[in-house]
C-alpha positions as CSV (number, residue, x, y, z in Angstrom):
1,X,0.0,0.0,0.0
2,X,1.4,3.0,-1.0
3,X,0.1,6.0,1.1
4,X,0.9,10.2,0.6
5,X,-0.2,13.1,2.4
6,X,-1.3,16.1,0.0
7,X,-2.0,19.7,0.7
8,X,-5.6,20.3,-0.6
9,X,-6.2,23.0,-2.5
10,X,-9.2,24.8,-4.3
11,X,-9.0,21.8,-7.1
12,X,-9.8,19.5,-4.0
13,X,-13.2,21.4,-2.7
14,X,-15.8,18.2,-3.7
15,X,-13.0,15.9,-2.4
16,X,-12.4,17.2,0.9
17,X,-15.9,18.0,1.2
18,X,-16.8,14.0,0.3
19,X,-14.3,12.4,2.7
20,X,-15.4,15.1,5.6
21,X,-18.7,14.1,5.3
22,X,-18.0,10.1,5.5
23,X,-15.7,10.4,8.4
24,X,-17.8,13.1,10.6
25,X,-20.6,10.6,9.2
26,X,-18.9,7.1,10.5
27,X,-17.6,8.4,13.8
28,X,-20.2,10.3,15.2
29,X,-24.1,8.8,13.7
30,X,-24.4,6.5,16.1
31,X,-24.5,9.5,19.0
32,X,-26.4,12.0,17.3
33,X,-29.7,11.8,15.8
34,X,-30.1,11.6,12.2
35,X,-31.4,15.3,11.7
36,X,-28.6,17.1,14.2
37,X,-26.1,14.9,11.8
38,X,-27.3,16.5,9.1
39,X,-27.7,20.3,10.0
40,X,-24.2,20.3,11.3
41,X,-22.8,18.4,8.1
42,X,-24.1,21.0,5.4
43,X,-23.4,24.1,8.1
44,X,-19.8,22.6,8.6
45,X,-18.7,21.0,5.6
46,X,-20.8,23.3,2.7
47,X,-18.8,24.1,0.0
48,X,-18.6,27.4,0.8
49,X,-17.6,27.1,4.1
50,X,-15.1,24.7,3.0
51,X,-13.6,27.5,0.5
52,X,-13.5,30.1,2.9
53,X,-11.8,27.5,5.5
54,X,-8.9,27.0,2.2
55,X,-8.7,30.0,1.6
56,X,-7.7,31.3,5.4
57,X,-3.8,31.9,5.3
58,X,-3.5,30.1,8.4
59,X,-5.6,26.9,7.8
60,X,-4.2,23.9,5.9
61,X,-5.9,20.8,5.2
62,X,-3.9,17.9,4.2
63,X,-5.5,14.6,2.5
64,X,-4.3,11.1,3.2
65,X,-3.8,8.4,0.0
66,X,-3.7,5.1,-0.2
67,X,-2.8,4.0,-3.2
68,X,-4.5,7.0,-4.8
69,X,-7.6,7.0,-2.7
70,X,-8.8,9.1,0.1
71,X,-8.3,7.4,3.2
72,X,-8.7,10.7,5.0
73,X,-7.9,14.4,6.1
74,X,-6.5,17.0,8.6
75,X,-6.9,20.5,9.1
76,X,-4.8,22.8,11.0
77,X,-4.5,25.9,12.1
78,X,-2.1,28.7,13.6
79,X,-2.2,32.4,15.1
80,X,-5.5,33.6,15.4
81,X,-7.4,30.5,13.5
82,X,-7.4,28.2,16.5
83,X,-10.3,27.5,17.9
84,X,-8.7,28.3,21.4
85,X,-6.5,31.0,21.8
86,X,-3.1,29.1,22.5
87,X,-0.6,31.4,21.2
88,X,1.3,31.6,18.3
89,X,4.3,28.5,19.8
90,X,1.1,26.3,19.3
91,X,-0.3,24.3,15.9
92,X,-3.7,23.1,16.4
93,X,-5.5,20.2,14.8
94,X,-8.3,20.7,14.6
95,X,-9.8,18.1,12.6
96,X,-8.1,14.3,11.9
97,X,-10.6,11.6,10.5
98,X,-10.0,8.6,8.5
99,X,-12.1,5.9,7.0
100,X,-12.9,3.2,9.2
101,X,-12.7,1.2,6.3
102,X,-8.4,2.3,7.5
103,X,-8.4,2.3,11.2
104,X,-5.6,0.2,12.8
105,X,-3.7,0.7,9.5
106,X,-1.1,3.2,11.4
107,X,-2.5,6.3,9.3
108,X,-3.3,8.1,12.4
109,X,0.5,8.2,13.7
110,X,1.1,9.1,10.0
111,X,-1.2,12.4,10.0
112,X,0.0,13.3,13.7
113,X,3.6,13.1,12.4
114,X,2.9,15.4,9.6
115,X,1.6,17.9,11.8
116,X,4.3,17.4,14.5
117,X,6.8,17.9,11.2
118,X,5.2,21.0,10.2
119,X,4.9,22.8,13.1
120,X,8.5,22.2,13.7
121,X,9.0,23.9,10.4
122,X,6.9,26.8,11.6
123,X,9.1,27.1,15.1
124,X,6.1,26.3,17.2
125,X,6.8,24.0,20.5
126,X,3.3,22.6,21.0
127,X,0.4,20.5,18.9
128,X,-2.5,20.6,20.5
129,X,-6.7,19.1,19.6
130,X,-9.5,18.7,21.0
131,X,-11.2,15.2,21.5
132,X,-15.0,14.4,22.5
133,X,-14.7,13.5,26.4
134,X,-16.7,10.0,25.4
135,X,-14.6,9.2,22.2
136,X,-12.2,6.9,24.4
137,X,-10.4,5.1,21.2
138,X,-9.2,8.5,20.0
139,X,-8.2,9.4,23.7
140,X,-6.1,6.5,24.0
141,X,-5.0,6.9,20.5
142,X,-3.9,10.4,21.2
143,X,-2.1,9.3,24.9
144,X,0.1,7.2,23.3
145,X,1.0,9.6,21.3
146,X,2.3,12.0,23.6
147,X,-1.1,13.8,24.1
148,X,-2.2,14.9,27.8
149,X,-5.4,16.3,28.7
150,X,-4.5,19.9,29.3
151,X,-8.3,21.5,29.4
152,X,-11.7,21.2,27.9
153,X,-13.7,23.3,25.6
154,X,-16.8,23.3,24.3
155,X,-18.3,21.5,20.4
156,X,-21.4,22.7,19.6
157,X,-23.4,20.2,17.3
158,X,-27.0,20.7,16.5
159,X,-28.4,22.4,19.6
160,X,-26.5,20.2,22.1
161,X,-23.4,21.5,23.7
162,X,-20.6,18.1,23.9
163,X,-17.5,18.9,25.7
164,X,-13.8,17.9,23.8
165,X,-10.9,17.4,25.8
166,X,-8.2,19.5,24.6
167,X,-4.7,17.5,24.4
168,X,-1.6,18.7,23.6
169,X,2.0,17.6,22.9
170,X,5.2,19.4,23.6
171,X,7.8,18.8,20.6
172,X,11.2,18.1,21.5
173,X,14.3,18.5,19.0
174,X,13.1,21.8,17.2
């Protein structure tokens, strides 16, 4: 299997719109009912909202190949597009889904390395996400990783209020 990470651009709107809605779609149906799933997937993941999201000089999303198909996607921002204000030593992620058709298939560690790589790059010291508090896969996922629970904040889906952990990693070797 031969896998790439790409930075999306304009050219890559449906695409990142298609694999945002299957991943949202496959981790999070079975805890939300069908019409709050849907709201939130056309007011986050519109094609419009999507473009604007590109076209934000501190946002990049980043698609994950396998063997020329989408296995999956990050976002991440810096500066004033994170969702928390963590400074400017900190790269967030804000949003890492693959296909669950993929799980266990290391792509995870792959996309978290990227991002760890790249805010190197950038100078920054810290990585940090936020993780639904009953998502426990992804918060063990995350720990051995080198993610600790550092906070909470608040995800806003439908007209319920969820709380994410927010986990963060110091980088070593800048």
């Amino acid at each position: 299997m031969t896998m790439t990470i790409k930075k999306c651009t304009l050219e890559d709107l449906k695409l990142l719109q298609e694999i945002s809605y299957v991943t949202f779609e496959e981790t999070f149906k079975d805890q939300n009912s069908e019409e709050t799933m849907a709201a939130y997937l056309e007011q986050a993941f519109s094609l419009d909202k999507l473009e604007q999201e590109l076209n934000k000089p501190s946002s990049e999303f980043y698609l994950l190949m396998t063997d020329n198909e989408v296995a999956g996607y990050m976002k991440l921002n810096t500066g004033a597009a994170q969702s928390e204000a963590m400074g400017e030593a900190s790269l967030e992620i804000e949003r890492i889904y693959i296909r669950q058709s993929f799980h266990k298939q290391g792509l995870g560690r792959l996309l978290i390395d990227k991002a760890a790589e790249l805010a190197k790059q950038q100078s920054k010291t810290k990585v940090w996400l936020g993780v639904w508090e009953h998502n426990g896969n992804a918060i063990a996922f995350y720990s051995r990783m080198g993610f600790v629970q550092t906070g909470t904040h608040p995800f806003v889906i439908g007209d319920e209020v969820q709380t994410d952990y927010i986990m963060t990693k110091t980088l070593t070797n800048l």
